[in-house]
C-alpha positions as CSV (number, residue, x, y, z in Angstrom):
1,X,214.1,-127.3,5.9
2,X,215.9,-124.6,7.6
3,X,218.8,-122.5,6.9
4,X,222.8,-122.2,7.9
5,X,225.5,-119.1,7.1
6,X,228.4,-119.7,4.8
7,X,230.7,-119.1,7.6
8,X,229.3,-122.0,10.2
9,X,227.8,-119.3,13.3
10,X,224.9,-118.9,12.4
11,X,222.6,-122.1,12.3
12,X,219.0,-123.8,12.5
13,X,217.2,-121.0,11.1
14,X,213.5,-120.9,9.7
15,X,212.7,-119.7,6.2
16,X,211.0,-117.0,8.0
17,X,213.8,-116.0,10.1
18,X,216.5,-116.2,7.3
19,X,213.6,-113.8,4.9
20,X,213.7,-110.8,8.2
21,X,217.4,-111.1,8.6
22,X,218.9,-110.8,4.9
23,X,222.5,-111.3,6.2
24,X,223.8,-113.9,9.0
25,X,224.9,-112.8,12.2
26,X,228.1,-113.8,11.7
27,X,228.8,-111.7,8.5
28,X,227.8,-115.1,6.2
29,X,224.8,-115.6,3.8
30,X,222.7,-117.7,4.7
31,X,221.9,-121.3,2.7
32,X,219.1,-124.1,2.7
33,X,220.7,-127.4,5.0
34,X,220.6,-129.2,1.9
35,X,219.2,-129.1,-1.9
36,X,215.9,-130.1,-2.0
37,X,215.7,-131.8,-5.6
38,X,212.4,-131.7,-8.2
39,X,211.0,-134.6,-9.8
40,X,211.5,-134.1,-13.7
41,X,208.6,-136.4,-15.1
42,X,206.2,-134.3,-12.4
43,X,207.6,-130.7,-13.9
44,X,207.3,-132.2,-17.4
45,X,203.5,-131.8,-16.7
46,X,203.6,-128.4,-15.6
47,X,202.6,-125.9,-17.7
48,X,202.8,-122.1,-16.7
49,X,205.6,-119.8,-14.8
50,X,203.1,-120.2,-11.8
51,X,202.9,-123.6,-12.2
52,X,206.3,-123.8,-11.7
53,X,206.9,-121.7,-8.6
54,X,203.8,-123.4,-6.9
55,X,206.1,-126.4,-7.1
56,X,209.9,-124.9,-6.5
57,X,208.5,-122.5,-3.4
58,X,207.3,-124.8,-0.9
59,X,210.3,-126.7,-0.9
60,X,211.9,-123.8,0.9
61,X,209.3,-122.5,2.9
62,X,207.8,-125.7,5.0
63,X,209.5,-124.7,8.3
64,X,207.4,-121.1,8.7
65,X,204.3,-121.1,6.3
66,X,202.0,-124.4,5.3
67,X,202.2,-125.0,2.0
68,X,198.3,-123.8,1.2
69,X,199.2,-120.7,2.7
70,X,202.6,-120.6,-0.1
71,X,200.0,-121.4,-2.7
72,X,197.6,-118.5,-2.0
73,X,200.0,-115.9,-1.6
74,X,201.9,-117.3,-5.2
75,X,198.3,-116.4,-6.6
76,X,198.8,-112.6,-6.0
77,X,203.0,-112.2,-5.9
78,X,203.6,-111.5,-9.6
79,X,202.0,-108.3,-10.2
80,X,201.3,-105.8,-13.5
81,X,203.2,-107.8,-15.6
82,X,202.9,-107.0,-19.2
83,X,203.2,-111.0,-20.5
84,X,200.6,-113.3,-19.3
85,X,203.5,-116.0,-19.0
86,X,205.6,-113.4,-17.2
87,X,209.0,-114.6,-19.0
88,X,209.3,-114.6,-23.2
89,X,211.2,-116.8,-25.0
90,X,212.8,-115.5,-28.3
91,X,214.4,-118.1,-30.6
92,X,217.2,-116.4,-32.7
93,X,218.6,-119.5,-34.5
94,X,218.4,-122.8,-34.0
95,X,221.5,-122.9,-31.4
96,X,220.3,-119.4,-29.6
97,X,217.5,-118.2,-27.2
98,X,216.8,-115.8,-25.6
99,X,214.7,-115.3,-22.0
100,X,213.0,-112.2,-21.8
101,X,213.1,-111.1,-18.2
102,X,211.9,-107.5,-18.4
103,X,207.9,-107.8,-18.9
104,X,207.4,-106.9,-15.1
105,X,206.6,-103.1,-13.5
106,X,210.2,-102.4,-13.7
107,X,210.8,-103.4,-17.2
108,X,214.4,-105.4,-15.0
109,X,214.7,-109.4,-14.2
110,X,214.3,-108.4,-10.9
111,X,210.6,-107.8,-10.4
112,X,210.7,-112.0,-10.2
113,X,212.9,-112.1,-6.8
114,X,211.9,-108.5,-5.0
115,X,208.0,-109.2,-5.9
116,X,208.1,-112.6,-3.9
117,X,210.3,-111.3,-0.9
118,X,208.0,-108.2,-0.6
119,X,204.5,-110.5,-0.3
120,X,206.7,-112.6,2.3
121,X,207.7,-109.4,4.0
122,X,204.0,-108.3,4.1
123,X,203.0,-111.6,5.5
124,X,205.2,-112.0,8.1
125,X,204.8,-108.4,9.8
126,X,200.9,-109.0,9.7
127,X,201.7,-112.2,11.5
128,X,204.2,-110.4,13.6
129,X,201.6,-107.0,14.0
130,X,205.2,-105.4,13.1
131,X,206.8,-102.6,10.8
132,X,209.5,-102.6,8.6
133,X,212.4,-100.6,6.8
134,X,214.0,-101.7,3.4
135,X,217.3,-100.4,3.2
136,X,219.0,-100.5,0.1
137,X,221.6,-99.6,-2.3
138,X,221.2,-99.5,-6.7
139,X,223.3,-99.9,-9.2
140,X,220.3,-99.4,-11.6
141,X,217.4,-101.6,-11.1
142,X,216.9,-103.1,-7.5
143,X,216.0,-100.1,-6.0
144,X,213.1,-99.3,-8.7
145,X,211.9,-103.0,-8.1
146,X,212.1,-102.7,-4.8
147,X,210.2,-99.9,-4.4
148,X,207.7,-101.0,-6.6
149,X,207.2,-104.7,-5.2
150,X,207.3,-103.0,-1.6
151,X,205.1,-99.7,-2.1
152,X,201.8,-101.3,-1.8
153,X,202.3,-102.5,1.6
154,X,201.6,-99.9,4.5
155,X,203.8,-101.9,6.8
156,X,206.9,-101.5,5.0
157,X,208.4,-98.0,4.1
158,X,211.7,-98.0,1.5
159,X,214.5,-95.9,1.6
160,X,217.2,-96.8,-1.6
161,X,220.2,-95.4,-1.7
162,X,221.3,-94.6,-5.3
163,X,224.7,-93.2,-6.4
164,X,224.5,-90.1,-8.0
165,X,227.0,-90.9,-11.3
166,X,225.9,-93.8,-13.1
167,X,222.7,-94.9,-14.2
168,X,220.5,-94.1,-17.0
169,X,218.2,-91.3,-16.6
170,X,215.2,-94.3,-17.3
171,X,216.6,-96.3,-14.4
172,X,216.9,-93.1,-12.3
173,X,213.6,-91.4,-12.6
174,X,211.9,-95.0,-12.4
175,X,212.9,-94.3,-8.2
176,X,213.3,-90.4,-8.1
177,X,209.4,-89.8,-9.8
178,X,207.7,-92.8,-7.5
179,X,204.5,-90.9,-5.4
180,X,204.1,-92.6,-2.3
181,X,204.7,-91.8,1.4
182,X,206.2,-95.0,2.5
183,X,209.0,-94.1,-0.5
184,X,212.2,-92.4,-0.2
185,X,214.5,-91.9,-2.6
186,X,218.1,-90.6,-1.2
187,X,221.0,-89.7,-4.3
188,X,224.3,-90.0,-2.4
189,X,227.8,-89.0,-3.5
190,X,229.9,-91.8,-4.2
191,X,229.6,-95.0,-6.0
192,X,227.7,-98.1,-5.5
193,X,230.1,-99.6,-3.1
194,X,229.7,-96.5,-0.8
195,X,226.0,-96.9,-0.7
196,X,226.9,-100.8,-0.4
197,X,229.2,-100.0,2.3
198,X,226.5,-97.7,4.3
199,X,223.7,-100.1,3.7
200,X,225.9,-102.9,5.9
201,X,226.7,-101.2,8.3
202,X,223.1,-100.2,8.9
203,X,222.4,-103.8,9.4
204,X,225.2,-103.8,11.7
205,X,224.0,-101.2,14.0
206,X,220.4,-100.9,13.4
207,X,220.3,-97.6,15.8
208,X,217.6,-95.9,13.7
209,X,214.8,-99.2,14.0
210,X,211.7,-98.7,16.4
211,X,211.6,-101.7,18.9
212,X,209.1,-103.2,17.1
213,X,210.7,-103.2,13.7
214,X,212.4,-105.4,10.9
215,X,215.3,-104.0,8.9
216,X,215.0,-106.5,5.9
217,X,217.1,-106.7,3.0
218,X,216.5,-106.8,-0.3
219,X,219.8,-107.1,-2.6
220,X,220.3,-110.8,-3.8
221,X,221.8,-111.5,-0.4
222,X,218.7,-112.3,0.8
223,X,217.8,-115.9,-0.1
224,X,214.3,-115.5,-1.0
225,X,215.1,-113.5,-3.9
226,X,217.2,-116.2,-5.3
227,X,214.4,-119.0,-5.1
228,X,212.2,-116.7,-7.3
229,X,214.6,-116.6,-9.7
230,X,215.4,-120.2,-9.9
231,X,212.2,-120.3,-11.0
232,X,212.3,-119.1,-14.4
233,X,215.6,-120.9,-14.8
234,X,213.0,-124.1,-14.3
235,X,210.9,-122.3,-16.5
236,X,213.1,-121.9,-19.5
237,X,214.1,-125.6,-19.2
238,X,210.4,-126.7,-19.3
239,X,209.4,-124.6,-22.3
240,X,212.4,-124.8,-24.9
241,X,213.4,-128.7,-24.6
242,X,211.0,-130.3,-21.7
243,X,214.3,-131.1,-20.2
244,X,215.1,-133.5,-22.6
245,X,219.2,-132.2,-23.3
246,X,221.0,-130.0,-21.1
247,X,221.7,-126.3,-21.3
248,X,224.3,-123.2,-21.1
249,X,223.0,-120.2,-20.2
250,X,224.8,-116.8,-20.5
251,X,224.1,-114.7,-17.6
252,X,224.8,-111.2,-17.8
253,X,225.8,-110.3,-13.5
254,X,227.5,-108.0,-11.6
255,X,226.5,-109.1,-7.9
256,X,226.3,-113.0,-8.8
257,X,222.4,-113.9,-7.9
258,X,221.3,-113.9,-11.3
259,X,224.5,-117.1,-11.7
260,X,223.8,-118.3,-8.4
261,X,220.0,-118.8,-8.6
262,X,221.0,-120.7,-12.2
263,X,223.6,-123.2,-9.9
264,X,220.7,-124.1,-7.7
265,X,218.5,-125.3,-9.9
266,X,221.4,-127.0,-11.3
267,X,221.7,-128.7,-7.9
268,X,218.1,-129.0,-7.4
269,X,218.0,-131.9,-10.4
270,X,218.1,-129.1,-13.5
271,X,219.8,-130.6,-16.1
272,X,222.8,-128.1,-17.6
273,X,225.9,-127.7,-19.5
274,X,227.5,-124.8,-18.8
275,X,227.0,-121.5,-17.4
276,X,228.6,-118.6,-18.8
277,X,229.7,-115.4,-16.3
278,X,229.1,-112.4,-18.6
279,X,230.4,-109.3,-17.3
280,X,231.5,-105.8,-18.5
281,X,235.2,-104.3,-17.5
282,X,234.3,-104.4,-13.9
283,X,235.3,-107.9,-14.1
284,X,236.9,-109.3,-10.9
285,X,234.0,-112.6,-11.1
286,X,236.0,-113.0,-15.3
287,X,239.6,-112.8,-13.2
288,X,238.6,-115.4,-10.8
289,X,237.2,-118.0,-13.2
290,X,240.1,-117.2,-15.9
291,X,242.9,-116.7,-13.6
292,X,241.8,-117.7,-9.9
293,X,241.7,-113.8,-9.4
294,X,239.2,-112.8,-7.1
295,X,240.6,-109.5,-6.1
296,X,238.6,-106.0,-5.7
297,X,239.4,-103.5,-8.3
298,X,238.1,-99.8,-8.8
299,X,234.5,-100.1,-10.2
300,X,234.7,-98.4,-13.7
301,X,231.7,-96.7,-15.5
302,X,229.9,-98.5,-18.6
303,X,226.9,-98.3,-20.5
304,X,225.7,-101.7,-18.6
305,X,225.4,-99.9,-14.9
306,X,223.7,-102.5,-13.2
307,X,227.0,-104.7,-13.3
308,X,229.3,-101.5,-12.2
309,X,230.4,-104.1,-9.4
310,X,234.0,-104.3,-7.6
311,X,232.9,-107.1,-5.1
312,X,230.3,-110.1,-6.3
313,X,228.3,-110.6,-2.8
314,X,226.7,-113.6,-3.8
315,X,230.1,-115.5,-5.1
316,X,230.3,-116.5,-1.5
317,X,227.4,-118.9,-1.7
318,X,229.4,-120.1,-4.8
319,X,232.5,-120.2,-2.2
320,X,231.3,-122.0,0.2
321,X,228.8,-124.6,-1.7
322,X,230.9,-125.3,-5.0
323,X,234.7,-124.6,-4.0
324,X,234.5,-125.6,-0.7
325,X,232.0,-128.3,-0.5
326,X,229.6,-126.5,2.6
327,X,233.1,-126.7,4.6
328,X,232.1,-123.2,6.7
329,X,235.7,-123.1,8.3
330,X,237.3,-123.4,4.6
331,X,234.7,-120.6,3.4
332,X,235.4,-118.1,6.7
333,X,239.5,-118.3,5.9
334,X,238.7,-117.2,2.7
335,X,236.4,-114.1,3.6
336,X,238.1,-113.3,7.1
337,X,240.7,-110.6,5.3
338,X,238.8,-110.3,2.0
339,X,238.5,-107.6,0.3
340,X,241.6,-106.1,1.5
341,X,243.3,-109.4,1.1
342,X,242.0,-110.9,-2.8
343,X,240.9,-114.2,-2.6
344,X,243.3,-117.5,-4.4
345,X,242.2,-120.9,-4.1
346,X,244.1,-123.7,-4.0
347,X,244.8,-124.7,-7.5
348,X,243.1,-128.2,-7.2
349,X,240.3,-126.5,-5.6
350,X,240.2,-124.3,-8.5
351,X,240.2,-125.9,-11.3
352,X,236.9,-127.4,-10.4
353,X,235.9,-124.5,-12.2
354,X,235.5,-126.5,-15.8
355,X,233.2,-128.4,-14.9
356,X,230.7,-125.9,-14.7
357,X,231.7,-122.5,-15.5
358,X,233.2,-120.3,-18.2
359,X,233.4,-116.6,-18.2
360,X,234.3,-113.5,-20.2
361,X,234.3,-110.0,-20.3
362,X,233.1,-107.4,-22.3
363,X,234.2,-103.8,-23.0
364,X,231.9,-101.1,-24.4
365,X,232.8,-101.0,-27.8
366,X,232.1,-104.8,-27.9
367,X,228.7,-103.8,-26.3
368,X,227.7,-101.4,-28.6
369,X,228.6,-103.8,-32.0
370,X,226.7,-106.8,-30.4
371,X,223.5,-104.8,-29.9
372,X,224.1,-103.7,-33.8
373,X,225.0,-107.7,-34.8
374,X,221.6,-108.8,-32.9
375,X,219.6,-106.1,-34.8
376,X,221.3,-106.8,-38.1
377,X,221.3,-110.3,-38.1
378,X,217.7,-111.1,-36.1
379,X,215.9,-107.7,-36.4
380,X,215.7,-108.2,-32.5
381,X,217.0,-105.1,-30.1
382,X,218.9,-105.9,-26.9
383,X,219.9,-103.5,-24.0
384,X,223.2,-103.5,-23.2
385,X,223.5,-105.8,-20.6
386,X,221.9,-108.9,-22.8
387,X,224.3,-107.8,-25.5
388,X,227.1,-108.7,-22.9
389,X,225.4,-112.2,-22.6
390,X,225.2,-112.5,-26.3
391,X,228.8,-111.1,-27.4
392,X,230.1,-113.8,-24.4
393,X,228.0,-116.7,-26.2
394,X,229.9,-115.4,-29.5
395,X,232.9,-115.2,-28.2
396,X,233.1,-118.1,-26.5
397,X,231.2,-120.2,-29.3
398,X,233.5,-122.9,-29.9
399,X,233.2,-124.0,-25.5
400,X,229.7,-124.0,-25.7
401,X,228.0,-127.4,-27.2
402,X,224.1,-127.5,-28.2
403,X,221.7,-125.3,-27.1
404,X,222.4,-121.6,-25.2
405,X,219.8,-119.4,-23.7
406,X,220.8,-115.8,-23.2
407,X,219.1,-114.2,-20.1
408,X,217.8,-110.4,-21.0
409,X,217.9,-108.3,-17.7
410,X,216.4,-105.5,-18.5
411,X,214.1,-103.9,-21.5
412,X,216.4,-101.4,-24.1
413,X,214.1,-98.5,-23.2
414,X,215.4,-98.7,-20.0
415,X,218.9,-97.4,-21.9
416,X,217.8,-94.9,-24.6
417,X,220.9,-92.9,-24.8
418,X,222.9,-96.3,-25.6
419,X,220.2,-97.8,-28.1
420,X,220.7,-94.2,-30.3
421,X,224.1,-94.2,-29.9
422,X,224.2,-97.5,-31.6
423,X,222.5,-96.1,-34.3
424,X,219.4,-98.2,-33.7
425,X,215.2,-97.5,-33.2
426,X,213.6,-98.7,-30.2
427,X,210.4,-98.8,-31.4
428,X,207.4,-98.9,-29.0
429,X,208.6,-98.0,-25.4
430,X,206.4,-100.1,-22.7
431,X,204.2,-98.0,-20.6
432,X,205.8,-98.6,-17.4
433,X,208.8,-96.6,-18.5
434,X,207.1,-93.7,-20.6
435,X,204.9,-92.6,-17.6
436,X,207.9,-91.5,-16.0
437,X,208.6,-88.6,-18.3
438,X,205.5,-87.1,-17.2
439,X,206.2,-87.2,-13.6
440,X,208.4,-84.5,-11.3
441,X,211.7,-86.0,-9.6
442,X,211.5,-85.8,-6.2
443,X,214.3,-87.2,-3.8
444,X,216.8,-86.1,-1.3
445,X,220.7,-85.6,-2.0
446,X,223.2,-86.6,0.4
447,X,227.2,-87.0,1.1
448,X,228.0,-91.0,1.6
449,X,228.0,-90.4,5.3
450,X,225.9,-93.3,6.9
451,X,225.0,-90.5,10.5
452,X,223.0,-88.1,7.9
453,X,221.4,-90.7,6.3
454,X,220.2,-92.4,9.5
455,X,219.5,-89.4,11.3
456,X,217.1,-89.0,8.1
457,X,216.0,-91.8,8.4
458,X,215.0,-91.9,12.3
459,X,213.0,-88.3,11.3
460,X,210.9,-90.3,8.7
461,X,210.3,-93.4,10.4
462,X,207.1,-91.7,12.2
């Protein structure tokens, strides 16, 4: 298999090539040539999370790595995980799951995709005898599971970019207290989309790299952070129903992966209802699915961070696979003026929408009285950002039919302030977030201004 961009110049590229470039040269993301589809009976007999990724992997990775080598390194990928299965299920009631995402390092869903494109990473500069620099921006938990999944790897050296507004003082000292010299922390003034912003154009210009060094990405634009969550979406399926009736899931996003990863195994032979787009007020993916909106708005704060989001990047895969059928030239009109232009499809093209999607949106107030509803009526404590999936399944109810899993992104001890402000106990807090406390913060501050930060960078990169 190899890979293609959303926007049609950028073609013919291996899995490895597509897992050291993150973003297309031609300012697409880049997509497999075609879906490669699972055989049901054959994931019936699987049994494990590993089990499952042993099988879903390969079928990306066959044009760079053999598949023994795949299977080795998916031995050692998923690391200090508190869960021996890796993902929870939690059955509320007999219509309601939940998939508990937040038993890795970083107590976030995204230990699954940045643990797997970190032993990649490694394994490719050994191969290459090459360095690397991750360059990245947070909005809360990437740039602690990045850091994490990358630290152990002498090759690589991390510096994340965090705005310094909001986050949870959990999600912040989770990157500001981590002791390593390949680790740098950097707290810039401005939001998330300034760090975004700085971040691209970094893997524009590349000006600070050392000839023999990767700049790799490690937001959900890079693909190889998508297949590991597709996973677990696999995973759920096998464990709740063996596949045997469809599902909705309510996915609590701000950048889109967590959706688009759910769509592909949907289009890899996953059987599925509907899924619903949960999002807070920063809801420009709830305009576009409600009103065929898809215009950039100013990101507002909430007590669910991690989806402070003006722009979806990864609703461009949706774009260009869903909307516009993997027509490159109808996908590249679209994204040619965005955001300053907002992006309306045709309405036919649109309303293709049903078929597959529903959305909603959920302030804070509605936050806060789910997480109270969930403890009330299950004894069961959500963070915020499930308790946007779960007030979307209530609130959208009557659209849903059988069975819905609710994807939790992140542990509540992550968001303490928001758990006691709901008037509710966390109870035990994992050990992966209390050993922070005891730790000094240590990172460097910094106006958005992309020539200090790479000048900082070029004096680190020793």
């Amino acid at each position: 298999m190899l890979f293609h961009s959303t926007r049609g110049n950028d073609s013919g590229r291996t899995f490895e090539e597509v897992l050291m470039q993150g973003l297309a040269n031609d300012g697409g993301l880049f997509m497999p040539d075609y879906w490669p589809q699972i055989n049901i009976e054959h994931i019936k007999s699987l049994n494990t999370f590993i089990d499952i990724a042993k099988y879903i992997v390969p079928l990306f990775t066959k044009s760079s790595f053999s598949d023994d080598e795949v299977l080795e390194l998916l031995d050692s990928t998923w690391h200090d995980f508190s869960k021996k299965n890796y993902a929870e299920i939690h059955q509320l009631d007999k219509s309601k799951y939940v998939l508990e995402l937040f038993h890795g390092p970083t107590a976030a869903f995204k230990d699954f995709g940045l643990q797997l494109a970190a032993a990649f990473f490694n394994k490719s500069l050994i191969k290459q005898n090459k360095t690397a620099i991750v360059l990245g921006a947070t909005s809360g938990d990437t740039g602690s599971a990045a850091i994490d999944a990358c630290r152990r790897f002498e090759s690589i050296k991390s510096f994340i970019l965090l705005p310094d507004g909001n986050m949870s003082e959990v999600q912040r000292r989770q990157m500001t207290t981590v002791e390593s010299s390949n680790v740098f922390t950097l707290r810039v003034s401005g939001t998330f989309d300034d760090c975004q912003a700085i971040v691209k154009e970094a893997f524009s210009e590349r000006t600070f790299l050392k000839d023999d060094q990767f700049l790799l990405a490690v937001n959900s634009i890079n693909w190889v952070r998508i297949i590991g969550q597709i996973c677990y979406y696999f995973y759920a399926c096998l464990k709740i129903n063996k596949f045997d009736e469809p599902l909705n899931f309510s996915v609590p996003t701000g950048n889109f992966g967590n959706v688009f990863a759910c769509y592909s195994a949907h289009k890899m032979g996953m059987p599925l209802n509907k899924i619903l787009v949960a999002v807070n007020n920063n809801n420009i993916l709830h305009r576009f699915f409600s009103d065929n909106d898809y215009s950039r708005s100013k990101v507002s704060e909430t007590i669910s961070p991690s989806m402070d989001i003006s722009i979806a990047s990864n609703f461009e895969r949706l774009i260009y696979d869903f909307y516009s059928e993997r027509n490159s030239e109808i996908c590249n009109s679209f994204y040619k003026n965005f955001p300053e232009s907002p992006i309306k499809l045709d309405n036919q093209m649109w309303e293709k929408s049903k078929e597959l999607f529903l959305s909603y949106s959920v302030d804070d107030f509605s936050t806060i009285e789910a997480m109270k509803n969930i403890s009330e009526s299950y004894d069961y404590l959500i963070d915020p950002h499930t308790a946007v999936a779960s007030q979307a399944v209530d609130s959208m109810q009557s659209s849903l039919e059988g069975t819905t899993v609710i994807l939790s992104t992140a542990h509540p001890a992550k968001f303490p302030k928001v758990v006691s402000d709901a008037g509710l106990n966390l109870g035990e807090i994992p050990e992966c977030l209390s050993i922070i406390f005891e730790k000094e913060e240590r990172s460097k501050d910094f106006p958005a201004s992309k020539e200090l930060i790479f000048d900082y960078i070029v004096h680190n990169n020793s």
